[in-house]
Structure formats: structure tokens, C-alpha cells
C-alpha positions in Angstrom: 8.0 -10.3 -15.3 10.5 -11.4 -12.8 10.5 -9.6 -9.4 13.1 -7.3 -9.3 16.5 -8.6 -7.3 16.0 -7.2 -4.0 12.9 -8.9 -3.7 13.9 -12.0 -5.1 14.0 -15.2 -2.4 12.8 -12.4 0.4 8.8 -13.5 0.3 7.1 -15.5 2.1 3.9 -14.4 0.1 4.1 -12.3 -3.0 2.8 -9.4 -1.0 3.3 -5.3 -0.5 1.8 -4.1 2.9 0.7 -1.0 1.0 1.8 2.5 3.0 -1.0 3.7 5.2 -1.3 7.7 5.9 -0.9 7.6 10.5 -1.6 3.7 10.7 2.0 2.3 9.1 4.8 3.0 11.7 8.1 1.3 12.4 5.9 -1.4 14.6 3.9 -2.4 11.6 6.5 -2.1 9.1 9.1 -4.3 11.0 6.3 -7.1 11.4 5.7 -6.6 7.9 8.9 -7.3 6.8 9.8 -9.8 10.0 6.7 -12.2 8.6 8.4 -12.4 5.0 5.7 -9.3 3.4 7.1 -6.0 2.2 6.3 -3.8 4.7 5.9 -0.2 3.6 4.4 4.2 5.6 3.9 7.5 3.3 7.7 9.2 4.5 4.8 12.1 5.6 4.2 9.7 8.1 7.4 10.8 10.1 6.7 14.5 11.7 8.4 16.3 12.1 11.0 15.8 8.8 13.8 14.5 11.1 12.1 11.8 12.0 12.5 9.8 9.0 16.1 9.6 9.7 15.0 7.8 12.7 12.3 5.4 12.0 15.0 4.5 8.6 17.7 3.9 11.4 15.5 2.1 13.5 13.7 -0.3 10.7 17.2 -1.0 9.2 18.7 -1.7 12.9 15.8 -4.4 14.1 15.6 -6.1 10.9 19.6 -6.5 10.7 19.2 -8.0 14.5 16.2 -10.4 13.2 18.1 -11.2 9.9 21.0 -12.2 12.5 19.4 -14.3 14.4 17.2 -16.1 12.0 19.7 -16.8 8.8 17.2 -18.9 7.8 14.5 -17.0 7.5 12.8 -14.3 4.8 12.7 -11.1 5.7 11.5 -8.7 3.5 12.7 -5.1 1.9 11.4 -2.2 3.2 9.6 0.4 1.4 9.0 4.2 1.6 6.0 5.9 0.2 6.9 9.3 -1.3 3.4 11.8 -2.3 5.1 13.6 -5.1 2.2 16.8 -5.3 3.6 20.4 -5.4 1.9 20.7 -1.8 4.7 18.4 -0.7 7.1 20.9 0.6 9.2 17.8 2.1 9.7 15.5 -1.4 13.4 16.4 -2.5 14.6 16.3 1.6 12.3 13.2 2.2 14.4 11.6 -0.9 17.4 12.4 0.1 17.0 10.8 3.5 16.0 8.1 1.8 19.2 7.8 -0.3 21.4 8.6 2.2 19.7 4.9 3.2 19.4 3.4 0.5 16.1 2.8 0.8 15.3 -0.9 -1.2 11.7 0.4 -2.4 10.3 3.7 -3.0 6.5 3.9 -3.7 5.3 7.4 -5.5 1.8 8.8 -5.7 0.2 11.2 -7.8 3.1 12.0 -10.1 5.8 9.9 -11.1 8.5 12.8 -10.9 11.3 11.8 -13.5 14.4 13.3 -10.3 12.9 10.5 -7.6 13.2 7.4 -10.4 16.7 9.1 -10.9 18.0 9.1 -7.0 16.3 6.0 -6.2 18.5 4.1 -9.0 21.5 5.6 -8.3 21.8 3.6 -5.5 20.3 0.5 -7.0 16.6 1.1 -5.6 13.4 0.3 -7.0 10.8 2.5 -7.5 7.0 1.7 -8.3 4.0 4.1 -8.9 0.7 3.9 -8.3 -1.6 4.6 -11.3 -5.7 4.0 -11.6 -5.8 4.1 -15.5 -4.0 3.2 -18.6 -2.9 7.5 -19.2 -1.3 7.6 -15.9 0.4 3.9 -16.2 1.9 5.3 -19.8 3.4 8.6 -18.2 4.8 6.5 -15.1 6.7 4.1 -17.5 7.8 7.0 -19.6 9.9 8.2 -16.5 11.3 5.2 -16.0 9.6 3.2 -12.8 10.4 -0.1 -12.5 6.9 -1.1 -11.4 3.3 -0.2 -11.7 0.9 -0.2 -9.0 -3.0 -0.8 -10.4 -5.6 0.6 -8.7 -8.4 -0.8 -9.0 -12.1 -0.5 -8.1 -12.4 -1.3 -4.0 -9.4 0.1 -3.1 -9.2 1.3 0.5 -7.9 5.0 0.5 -7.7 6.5 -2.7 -8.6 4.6 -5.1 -9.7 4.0 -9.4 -12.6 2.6 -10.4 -11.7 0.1 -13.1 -12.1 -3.8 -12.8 -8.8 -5.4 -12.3 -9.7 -7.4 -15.5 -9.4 -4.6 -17.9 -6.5 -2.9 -16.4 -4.3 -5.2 -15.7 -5.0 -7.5 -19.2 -4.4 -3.3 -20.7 -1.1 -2.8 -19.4 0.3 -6.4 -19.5 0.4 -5.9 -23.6 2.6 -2.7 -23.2 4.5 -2.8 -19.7 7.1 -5.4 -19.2 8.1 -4.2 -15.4 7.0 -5.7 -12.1 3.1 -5.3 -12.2 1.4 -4.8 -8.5 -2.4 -5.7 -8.2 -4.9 -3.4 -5.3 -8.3 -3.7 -5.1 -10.2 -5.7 -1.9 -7.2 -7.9 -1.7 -7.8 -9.0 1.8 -6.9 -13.0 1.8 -5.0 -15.7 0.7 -7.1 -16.3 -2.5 -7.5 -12.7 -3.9 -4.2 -13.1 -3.5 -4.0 -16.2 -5.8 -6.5 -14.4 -7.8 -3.8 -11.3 -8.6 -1.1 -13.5 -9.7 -4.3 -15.6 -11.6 -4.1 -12.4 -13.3 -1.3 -11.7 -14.4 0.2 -9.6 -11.3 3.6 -10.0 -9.9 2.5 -8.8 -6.4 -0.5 -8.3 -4.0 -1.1 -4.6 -3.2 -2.4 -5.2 0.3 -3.4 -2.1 2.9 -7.1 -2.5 4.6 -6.5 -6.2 5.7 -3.1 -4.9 7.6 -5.1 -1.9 9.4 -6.9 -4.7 11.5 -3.6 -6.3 13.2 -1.9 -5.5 16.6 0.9 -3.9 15.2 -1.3 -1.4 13.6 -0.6 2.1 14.7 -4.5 2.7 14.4 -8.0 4.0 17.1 -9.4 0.2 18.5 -12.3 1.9 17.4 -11.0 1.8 13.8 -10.0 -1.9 14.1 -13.5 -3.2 15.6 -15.4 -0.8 12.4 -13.5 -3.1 9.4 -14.2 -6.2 11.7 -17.5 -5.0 11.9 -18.5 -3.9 8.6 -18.4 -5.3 5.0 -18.4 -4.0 1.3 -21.9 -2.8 1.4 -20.7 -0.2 3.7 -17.8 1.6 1.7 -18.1 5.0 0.7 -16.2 6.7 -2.9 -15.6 9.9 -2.4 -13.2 12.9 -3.1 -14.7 15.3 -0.5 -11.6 14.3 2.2 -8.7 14.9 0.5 -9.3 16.1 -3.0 -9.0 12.5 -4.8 -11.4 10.2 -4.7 -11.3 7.1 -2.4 -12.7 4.5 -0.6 -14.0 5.1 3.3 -16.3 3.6 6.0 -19.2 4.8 5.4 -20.1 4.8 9.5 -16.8 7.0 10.1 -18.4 9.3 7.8 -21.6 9.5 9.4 -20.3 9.7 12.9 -18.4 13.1 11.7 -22.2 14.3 11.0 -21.9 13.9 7.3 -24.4 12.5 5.3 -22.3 9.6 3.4 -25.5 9.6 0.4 -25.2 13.1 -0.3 -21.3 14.0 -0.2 -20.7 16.9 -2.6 -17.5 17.0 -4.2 -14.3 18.5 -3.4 -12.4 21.2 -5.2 -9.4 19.2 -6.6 -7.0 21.9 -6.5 -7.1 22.4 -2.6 -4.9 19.4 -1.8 -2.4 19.8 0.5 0.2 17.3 1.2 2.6 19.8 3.0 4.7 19.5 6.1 1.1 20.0 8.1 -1.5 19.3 5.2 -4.7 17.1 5.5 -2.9 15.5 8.1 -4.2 18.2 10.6 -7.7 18.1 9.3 -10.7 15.5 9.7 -9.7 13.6 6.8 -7.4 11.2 8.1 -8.2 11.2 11.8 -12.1 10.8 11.8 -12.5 9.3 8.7 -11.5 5.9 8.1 -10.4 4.6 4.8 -11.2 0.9 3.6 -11.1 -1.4 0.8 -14.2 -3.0 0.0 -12.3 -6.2 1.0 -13.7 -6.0 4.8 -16.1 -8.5 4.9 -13.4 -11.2 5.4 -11.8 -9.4 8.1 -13.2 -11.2 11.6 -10.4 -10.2 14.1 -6.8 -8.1 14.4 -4.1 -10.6 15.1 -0.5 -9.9 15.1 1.0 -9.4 12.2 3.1 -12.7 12.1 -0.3 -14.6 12.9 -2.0 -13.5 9.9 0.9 -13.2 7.5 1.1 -17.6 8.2 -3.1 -17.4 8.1 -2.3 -15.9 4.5 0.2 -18.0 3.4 -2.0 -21.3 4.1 -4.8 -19.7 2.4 -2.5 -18.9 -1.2 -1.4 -22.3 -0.6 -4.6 -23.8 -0.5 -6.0 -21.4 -3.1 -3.3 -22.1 -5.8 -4.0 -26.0 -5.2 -7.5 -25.7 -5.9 -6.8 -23.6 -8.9 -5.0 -26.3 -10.5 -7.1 -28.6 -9.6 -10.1 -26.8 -11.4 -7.8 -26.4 -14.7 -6.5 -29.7 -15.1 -10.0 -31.2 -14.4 
């Protein structure tokens, strides 16, 4: 599947910088998309509601300067993450901030609501939902989404638990829109390895946690540095739907991370306070089980070029091995 206009000759690496609940901010995002990687934050991100308008205005100002003064350069579309739950008390004035915008890229979670596919495209947007299973990737291209997010198993955040291998092969036979891979995609060669696949795009959001720009606790940083797969934690206890955290995190909350019990799925809030004002997201740390190639937190720029050496030299050896 081709990659849909707005992204088209704007990569320098086919990769999403996925939306991160506190961590993605304008700072992050503008690298993202200054370094030639769709930068992306949840629209919840911006409290109160009012600030969306700004941190819009402000990604849209900055990147029109760069674009200026680099002509020659890629720079990337932003994207907007929308959590469409009933909880969500912001959605419909979120979106609508987003059109007034024209926001290039909308990303929706939980439920792909048929009115968000229907404002992002009257303005010539894109919209692509995040799914963990065949059932949910079905209902998402019955509303119409241009692209499908697959969540696969090691995930940072929340996260399915299918190998990429069996979704992504699944939905391929069916779905003929822009297909994003997510799973412990934290270097240049599971990057390679995505579009291996059959994916269109890297999913990326763990590996981006660990950079300067990074709107996240040093003591967050120094834990994914730190730790590796072994240490990741599945779990719905946080925020209702199960995903992937550091297991230390969890443990310094005084939590045993062996014997979580499991949440009540109907108590998830996503509303203008929501889990954003509990422990979930502050004290416990999401990750991908992708860590254990993380060894520092450069700037953004630093490790986008790391990446794009790595795919390079990845994709070389690839065809090496199959012409051999």
C-alpha cells in the first residue's frame, strides 16, 4: 500500500513517533518531525482543553520556520492522538480544534468513532487506529480509517499480545490501507524487520521516551537505559487495559509486580482529569519490551540519523542474505 500523500517524500525513515500519555509535548514532537519521523502526543496531553489550540499553533509555527529555512530538507506531518472512550468528555471539542487546523494525522484509540474519520477527511486528513486483533482491525476499516495500527505483543503502554507474524500476514489479505507495525521496535533493523513484513510504517514510542527532548522524570530515562525485556510487566491493573510497564516502577509504588490482580475494565476514565491525576501514569512507567537496546537518551536528531544508518545497513544485509 502506498503511504498516503501527505506522507509521501516527508521521511527520512518510514517511522511514527507513537503519542505518549505526559512524555510527547511540542519539544518532542517538533524534533520528531524536524529529524524527518512523524512526530505525534494523545490531544489529552494539552490541559487544560485550550491548550491544544496552542501547542497546534506552536508545532505548525516552528515547523513552517524550519521548513523555511531548510527547503531541502524532510520534515515530517504532525499527528494528534485522539482516546475516543465515553470517559473522554473532550473528543468532539478536541476534534474540532484539530480541524480548525487541519491537523495532517489523527491517531484514535479504543474505538474507531465513524464522526472523527468523517471531520478528519473533510479537510483531507488521515486518520489511523490502533487495533490488537483481527475483530477490532475489521470494525476500524468498516468506519472508514485510512490506516491500521497493529499492536503487537511487547508493546510499551497498552498493548495486544499477538506475534507480529500472525497479525499482520491476517490483515494484509483483507485491508489494503496504510498498515503500521508496534511491538519492541526500538532500532534500525526492527525497523527493516516491519517493512520485512509487510508494514508500511514503524510504530515507534519506548525508544523516543529515552531522548532529550522527552518531556519525561531522568529517573524514567536512566530505568529503560537500565533495564531490558526480562523486566516488563503486562498488566491491566493501571488503567483498565492491559499494557506493558517497568516492572521496577511498579515495585517502587509498593506493588508486587508477580501478583497484580486485575482491574475492573469498566472504571476507565479518560476525562478532562482521568487516570492522568492518579498513579498510573506518573509513577508507573510504561515500556516496550524493546529496552534492551536502549544504552543512552540523545537528542532526537542524533538518534533519528543513528536509526537511519542502522535501516540502511539492515536493508543491505537483507538483500544480501536473499540473493545469496
Amino acid at each position: 500500500m502506498p503511504l498516503p500523500a501527505s506522507l509521501k517524500d516527508k521521511l527520512e525513515l518510514p517511522v511514527l513517533g507513537s503519542p505518549l500519555f505526559i512524555v510527547s509535548g511540542p519539544e518532542l514532537v517538533i524534533a520528531q518531525c524536524k529529524a524527518g519521523v512523524v512526530g505525534s502526543f494523545p490531544a489529552l496531553n494539552a490541559r487544560p482543553v485550550e491548550k491544544l489550540d496552542e501547542w497546534l499553533s506552536r508545532i505548525e509555527n516552528e515547523l513552517g520556520e524550519y521548513k523555511a529555512q531548510n527547503p531541502g530538507r524532510k520534515v515530517a506531518p504532525y499527528a494528534v492522538n485522539q482516546i475516543c472512550h465515553a470517559s473522554n468528555d473532550r473528543l468532539m471539542k478536541d476534534m474540532e480544534t484539530c480541524v480548525k487546523h487541519k491537523a495532517p494525522i489523527i491517531i484514535t484509540s479504543l474505538r474507531p468513532p465513524s464522526e472523527i474519520v468523517e471531520a478528519a477527511h473533510s479537510y483531507g486528513g488521515v486518520v489511523f487506529h490502533d487495533v490488537i486483533n483481527v475483530k477490532h482491525a475489521r470494525k476500524a476499516a468498516e468506519q472508514g480509517v485510512d490506516g491500521l495500527i497493529l499492536v503487537c505483543a511487547g508493546a510499551g503502554g497498552h498493548a495486544g499480545t499477538l506475534s507480529p507474524f500472525a497479525l499482520v500476514r491476517e490483515v494484509k489479505q483483507w485491508f489494503k490501507g496504510t498498515i503500521l507495525l508496534s511491538g519492541a521496535i526500538s532500532d534500525g533493523w526492527s525497523i527493516a524487520s516491519a517493512l520485512a513484513l509487510g508494514a508500511d510504517l514503524a510504530y515507534m514510542g519506548t525508544r523516543f521516551i529515552a531522548t532529550e527532548e522527552a518531556n519525561a522524570d531522568p529517573a524514567y530515562k536512566a530505568a529503560l537505559i537500565e533495564h531490558a525485556a526480562h523486566d516488563i510487566v503486562y498488566s491491566n491493573l493501571f488503567t483498565g487495559v492491559h499494557g506493558n510497564y517497568l516492572g521496577p516502577s511498579i515495585a517502587a509504588a509498593g506493588l508486587d509486580p508477580a501478583n497484580l490482580p486485575v482491574a475492573d475494565k469498566s472504571k476507565m476514565n479518560f476525562g478532562s482529569g482521568g487516570n492522568m491525576k492518579s498513579k498510573a501514569w506518573r509513577d508507573i512507567w510504561g515500556s516496550g519490551q524493546g529496552i534492551g537496546q536502549i544504552t543512552d537518551a540523545p537528542p532526537v536528531a542524533e538518534l533519528v540519523a543513528r536509526l537511519k544508518a542502522e535501516f540502511a545497513e539492515a536493508s543491505a544485509d537483507f538483500h544480501r542474505r536473499a540473493i545469496a
